[in-house]
SESE-604665 format. One line per 10 residues: their letters; for each residue x, y, z of N, C-alpha, C. Coordinates in Angstrom, 2 decimals. Example, Ala and Ser with C-alpha at 12.3 -4.5 7.8 and 13.67 -1.06 7.14 Angstrom:
# residues 2
as) 13.19,-5.69,7.80,12.30,-4.50,7.80,13.20,-3.30,7.80 | 12.85,-2.25,7.08,13.67,-1.06,7.14,12.90,0.03,7.87;
# end
This chain:
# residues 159
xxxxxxxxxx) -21.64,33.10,-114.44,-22.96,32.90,-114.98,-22.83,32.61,-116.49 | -23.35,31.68,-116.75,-23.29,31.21,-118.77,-25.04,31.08,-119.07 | -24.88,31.85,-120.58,-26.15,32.67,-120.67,-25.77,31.65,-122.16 | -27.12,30.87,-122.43,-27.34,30.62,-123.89,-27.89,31.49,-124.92 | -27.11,32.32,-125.42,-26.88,33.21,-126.03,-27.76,32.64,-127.52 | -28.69,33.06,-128.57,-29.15,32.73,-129.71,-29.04,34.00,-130.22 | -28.17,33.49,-131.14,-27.67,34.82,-132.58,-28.75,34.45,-134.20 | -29.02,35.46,-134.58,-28.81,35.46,-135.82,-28.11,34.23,-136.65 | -27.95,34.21,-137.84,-26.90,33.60,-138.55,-26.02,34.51,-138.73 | -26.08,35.41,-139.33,-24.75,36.43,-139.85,-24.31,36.91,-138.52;
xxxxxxxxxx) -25.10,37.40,-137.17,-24.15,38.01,-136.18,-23.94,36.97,-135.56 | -24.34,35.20,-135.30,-23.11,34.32,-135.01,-22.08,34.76,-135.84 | -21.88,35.15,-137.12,-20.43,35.03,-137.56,-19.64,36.17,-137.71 | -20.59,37.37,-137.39,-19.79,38.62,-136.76,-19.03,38.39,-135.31 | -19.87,37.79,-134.68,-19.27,36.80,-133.29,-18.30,36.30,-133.49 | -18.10,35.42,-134.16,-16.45,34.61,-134.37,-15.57,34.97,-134.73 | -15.64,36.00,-135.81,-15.09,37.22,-136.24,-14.25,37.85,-134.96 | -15.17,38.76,-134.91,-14.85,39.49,-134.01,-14.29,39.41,-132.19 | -14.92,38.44,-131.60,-14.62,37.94,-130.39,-13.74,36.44,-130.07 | -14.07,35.51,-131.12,-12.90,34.34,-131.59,-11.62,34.53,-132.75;
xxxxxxxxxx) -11.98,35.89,-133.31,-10.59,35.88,-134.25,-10.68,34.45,-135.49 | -12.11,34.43,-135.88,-12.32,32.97,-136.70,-12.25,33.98,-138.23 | -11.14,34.07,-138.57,-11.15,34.93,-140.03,-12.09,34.89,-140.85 | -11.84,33.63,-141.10,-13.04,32.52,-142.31,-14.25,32.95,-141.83 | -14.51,33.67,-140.64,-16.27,33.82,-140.82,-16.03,34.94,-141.58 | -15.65,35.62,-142.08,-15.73,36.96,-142.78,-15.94,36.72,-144.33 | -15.67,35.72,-144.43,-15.92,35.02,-145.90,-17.64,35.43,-146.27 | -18.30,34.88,-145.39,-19.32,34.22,-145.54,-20.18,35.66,-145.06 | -19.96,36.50,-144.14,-20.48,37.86,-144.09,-20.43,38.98,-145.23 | -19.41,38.64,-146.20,-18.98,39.84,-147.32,-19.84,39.51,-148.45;
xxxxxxxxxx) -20.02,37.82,-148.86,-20.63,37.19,-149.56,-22.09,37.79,-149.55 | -22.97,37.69,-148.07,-24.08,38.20,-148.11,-24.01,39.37,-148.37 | -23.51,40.11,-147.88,-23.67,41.76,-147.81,-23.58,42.23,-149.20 | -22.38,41.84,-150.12,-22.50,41.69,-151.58,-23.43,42.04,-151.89 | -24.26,40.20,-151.96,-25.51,39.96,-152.70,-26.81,40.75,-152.25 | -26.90,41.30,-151.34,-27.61,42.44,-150.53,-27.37,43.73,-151.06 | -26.41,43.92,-151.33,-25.76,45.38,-151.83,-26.08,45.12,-153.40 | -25.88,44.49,-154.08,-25.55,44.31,-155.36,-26.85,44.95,-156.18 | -27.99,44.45,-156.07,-28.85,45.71,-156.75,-28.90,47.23,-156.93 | -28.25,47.55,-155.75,-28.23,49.29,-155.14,-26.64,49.25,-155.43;
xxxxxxxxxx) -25.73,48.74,-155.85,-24.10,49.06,-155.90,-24.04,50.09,-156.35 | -24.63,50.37,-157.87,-23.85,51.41,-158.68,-24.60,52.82,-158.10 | -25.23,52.94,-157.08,-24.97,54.18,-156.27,-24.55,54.88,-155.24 | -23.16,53.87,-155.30,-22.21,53.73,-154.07,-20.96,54.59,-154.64 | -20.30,55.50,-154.64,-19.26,55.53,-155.28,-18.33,55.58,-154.26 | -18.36,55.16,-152.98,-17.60,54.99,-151.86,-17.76,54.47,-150.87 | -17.11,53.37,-149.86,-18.16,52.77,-148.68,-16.58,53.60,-147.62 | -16.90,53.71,-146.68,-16.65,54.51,-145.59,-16.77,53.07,-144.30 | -15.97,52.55,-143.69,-16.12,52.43,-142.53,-15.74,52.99,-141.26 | -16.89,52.60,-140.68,-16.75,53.67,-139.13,-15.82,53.22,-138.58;
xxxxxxxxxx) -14.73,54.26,-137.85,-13.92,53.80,-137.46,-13.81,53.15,-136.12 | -12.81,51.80,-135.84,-13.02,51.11,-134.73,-12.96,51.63,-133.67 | -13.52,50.56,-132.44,-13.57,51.87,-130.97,-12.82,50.73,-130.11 | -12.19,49.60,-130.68,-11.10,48.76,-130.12,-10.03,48.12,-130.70 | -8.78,48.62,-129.73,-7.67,48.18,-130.55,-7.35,46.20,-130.98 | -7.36,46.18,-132.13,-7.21,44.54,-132.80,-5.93,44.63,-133.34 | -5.46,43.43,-133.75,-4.66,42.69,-134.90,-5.48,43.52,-136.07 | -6.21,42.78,-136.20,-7.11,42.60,-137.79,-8.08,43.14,-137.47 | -9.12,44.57,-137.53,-9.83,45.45,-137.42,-11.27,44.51,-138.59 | -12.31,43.99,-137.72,-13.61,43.21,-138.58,-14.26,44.53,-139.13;
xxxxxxxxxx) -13.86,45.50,-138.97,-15.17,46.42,-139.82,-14.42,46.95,-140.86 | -12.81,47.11,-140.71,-11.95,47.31,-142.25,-12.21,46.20,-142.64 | -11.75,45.36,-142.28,-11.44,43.52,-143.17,-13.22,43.46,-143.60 | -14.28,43.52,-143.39,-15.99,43.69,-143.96,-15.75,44.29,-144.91 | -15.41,45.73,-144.37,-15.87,47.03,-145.78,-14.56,46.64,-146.86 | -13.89,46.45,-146.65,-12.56,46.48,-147.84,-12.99,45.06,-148.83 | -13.45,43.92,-148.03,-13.96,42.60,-149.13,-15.84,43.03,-149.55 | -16.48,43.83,-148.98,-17.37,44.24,-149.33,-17.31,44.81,-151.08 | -16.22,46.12,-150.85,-15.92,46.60,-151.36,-15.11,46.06,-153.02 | -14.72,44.59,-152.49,-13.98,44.21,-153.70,-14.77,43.41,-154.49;
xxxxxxxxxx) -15.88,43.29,-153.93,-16.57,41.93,-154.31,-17.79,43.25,-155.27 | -17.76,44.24,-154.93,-18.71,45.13,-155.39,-18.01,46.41,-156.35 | -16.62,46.35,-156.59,-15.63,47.21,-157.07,-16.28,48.37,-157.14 | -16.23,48.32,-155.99,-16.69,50.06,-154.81,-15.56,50.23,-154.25 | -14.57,51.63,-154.47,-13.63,51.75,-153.16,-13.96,51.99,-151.99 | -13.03,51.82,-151.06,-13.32,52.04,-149.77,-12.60,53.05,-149.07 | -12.65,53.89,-148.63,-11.31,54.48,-147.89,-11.89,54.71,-146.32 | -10.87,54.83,-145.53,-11.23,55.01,-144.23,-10.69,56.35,-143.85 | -11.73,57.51,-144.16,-11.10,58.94,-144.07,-12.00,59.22,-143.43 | -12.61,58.41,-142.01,-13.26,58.86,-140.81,-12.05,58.76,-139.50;
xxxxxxxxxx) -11.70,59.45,-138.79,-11.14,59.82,-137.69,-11.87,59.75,-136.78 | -11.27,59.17,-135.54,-12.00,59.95,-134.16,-10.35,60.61,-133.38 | -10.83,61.66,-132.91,-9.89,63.07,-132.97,-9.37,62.86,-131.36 | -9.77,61.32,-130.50,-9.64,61.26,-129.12,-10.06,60.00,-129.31 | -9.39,59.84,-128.22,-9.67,58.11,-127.52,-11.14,58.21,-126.84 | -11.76,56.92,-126.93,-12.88,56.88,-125.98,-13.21,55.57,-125.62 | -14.43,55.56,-124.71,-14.49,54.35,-124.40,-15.44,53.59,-125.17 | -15.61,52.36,-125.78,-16.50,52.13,-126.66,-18.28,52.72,-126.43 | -18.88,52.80,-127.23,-19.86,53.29,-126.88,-21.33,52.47,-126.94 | -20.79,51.49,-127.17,-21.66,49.95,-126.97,-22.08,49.74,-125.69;
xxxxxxxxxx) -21.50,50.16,-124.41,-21.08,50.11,-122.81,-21.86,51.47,-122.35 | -22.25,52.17,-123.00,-22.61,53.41,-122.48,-23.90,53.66,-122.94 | -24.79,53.62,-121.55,-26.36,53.16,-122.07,-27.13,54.60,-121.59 | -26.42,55.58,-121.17,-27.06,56.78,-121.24,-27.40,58.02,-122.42 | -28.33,57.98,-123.21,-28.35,58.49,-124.09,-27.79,59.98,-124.13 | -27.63,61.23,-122.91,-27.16,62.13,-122.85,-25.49,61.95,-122.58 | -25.35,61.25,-122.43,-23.50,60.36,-122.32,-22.95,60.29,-123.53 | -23.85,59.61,-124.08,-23.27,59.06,-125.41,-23.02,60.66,-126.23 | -24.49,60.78,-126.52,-24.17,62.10,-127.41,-23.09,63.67,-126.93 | -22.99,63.12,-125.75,-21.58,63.91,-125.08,-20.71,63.67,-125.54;
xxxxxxxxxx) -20.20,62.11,-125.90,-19.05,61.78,-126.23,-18.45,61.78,-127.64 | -19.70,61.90,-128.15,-19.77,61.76,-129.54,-19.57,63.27,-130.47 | -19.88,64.37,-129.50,-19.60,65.63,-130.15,-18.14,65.69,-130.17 | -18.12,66.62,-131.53,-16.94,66.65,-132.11,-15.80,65.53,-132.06 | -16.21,64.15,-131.87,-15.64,63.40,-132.16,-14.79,63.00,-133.50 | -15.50,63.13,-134.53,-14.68,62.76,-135.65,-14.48,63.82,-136.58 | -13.56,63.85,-137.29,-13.41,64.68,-138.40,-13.19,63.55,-139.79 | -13.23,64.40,-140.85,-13.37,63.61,-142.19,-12.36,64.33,-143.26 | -11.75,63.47,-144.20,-11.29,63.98,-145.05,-12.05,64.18,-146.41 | -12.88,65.46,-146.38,-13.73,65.73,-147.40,-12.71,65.58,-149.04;
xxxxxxxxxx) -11.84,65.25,-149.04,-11.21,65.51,-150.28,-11.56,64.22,-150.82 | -11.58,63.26,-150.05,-11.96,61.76,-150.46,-13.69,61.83,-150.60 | -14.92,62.69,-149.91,-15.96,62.37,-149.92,-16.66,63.44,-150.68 | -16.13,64.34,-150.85,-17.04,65.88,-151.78,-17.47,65.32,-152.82 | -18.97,65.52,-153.10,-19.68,65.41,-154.20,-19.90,63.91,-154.34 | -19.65,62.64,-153.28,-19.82,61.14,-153.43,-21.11,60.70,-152.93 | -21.45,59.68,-153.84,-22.60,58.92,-152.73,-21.85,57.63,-151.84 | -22.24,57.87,-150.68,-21.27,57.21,-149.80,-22.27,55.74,-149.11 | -21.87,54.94,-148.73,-22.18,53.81,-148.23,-21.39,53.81,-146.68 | -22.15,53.76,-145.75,-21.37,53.91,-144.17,-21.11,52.85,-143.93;
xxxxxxxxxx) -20.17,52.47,-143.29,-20.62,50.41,-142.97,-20.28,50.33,-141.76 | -20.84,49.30,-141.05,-20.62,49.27,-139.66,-20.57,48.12,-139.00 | -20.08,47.41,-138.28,-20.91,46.01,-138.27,-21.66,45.91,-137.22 | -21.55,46.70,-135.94,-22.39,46.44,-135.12,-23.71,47.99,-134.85 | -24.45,47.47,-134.71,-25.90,48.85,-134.13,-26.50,48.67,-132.97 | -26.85,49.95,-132.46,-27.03,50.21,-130.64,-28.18,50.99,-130.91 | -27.77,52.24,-131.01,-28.43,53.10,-130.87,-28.73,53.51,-131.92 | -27.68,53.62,-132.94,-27.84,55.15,-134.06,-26.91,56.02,-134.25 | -26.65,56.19,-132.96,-25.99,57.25,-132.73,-24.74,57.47,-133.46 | -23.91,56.93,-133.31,-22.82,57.18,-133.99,-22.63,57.12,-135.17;
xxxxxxxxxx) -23.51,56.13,-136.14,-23.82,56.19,-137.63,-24.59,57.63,-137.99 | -25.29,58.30,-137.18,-25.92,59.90,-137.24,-24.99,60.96,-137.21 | -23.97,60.59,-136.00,-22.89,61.86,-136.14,-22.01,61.57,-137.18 | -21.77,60.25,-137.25,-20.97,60.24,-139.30,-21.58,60.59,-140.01 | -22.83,60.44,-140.30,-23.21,60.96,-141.35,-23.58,62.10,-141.60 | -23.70,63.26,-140.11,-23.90,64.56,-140.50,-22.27,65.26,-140.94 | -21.68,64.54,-140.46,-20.02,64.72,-140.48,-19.78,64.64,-142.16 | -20.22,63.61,-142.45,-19.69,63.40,-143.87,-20.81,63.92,-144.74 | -22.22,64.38,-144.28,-23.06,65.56,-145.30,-22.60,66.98,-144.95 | -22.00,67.21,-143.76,-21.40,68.67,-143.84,-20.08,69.08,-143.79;
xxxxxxxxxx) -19.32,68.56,-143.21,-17.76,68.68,-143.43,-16.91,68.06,-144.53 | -17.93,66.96,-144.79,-17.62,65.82,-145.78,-18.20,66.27,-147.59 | -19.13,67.37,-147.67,-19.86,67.92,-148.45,-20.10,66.49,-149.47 | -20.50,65.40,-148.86,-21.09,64.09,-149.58,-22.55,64.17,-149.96 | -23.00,63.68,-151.50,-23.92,64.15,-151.75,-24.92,63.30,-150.72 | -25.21,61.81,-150.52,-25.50,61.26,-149.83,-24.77,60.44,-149.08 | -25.73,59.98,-147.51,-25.20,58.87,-147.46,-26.17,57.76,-147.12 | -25.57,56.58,-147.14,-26.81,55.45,-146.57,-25.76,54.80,-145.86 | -26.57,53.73,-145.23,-25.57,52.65,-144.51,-25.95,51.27,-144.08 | -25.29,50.89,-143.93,-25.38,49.56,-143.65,-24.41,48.65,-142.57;
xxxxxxxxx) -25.25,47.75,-141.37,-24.63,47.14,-140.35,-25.28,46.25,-140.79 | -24.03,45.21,-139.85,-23.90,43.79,-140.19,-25.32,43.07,-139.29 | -25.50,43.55,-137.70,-26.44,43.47,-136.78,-26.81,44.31,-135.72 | -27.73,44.49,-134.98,-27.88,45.25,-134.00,-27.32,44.53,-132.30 | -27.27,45.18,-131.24,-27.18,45.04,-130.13,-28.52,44.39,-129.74 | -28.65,43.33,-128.50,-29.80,43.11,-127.87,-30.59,44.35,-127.40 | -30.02,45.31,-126.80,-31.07,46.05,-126.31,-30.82,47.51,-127.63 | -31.73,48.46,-127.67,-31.66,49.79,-127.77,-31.26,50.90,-127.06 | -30.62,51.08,-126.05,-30.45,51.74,-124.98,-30.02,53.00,-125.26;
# end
């Protein structure tokens, strides 16, 4: 079955990115996000990406947050863990599932986030969910003063 699929502009090029391996779209995603970020930068003193839930070559939500990050001379570090394998959670449309899977999932290295205002980054959004358990992760284990966040696009459905 072939489904004419209509994206966005930026999540066509999270698309190519991510599912064609088209590097060069990442150019053009960091660029926006920048210029999007760039009013609110200087209350970033860290962007955090969530960590991936599939094994790549070249990981699109490090390779985002790290040129995000340079283009905004914000560090980045990736001192989110998940403490177990799972199955992505994009695929898993039961909301009592998910938040099953998601407990005690990650741990954080508060030594990198104590006392920061943090920037989450993500590129893709579903639910919430997992940008919620990072961020209670990194306001309580993480003792971060804030956090906010930011994805590249959402999923078709909410599920």
């Amino acid at each position: 079955m072939q489904f004419d699929t209509q994206r966005p502009p930026i999540a066509e090029l999270l698309f190519r990115l991510k599912y064609r391996n088209e590097q060069n779209a990442a150019v053009d995603i960091i660029e926006t996000c920048a210029r999007f970020l760039l009013p609110a930068s200087q209350g970033f003193d860290l962007i955090v990406p969530v960590p991936p839930s599939t094994p790549r070559a070249s990981q699109p939500v490090v390779l985002l947050a790290t040129g995000i990050g340079k283009e905004l001379k914000i560090p980045v570090a990736s001192c989110i863990v998940a403490t177990r394998p799972t199955a992505q959670l994009k695929s898993v449309t039961d909301p009592d599932e998910r938040k099953r899977i998601l407990e005690g999932l990650y741990a954080v290295d508060d030594i990198q986030t104590s006392r920061k205002n943090i920037l989450l980054f993500d590129d893709l959004f579903r639910s919430g969910a997992t940008m919620n358990a990072i961020t209670k992760i990194l306001l309580d284990a993480g003792k971060a003063n804030t956090v906010s966040v930011l994805t590249i696009t959402k999923t078709r459905r909410n599920q």
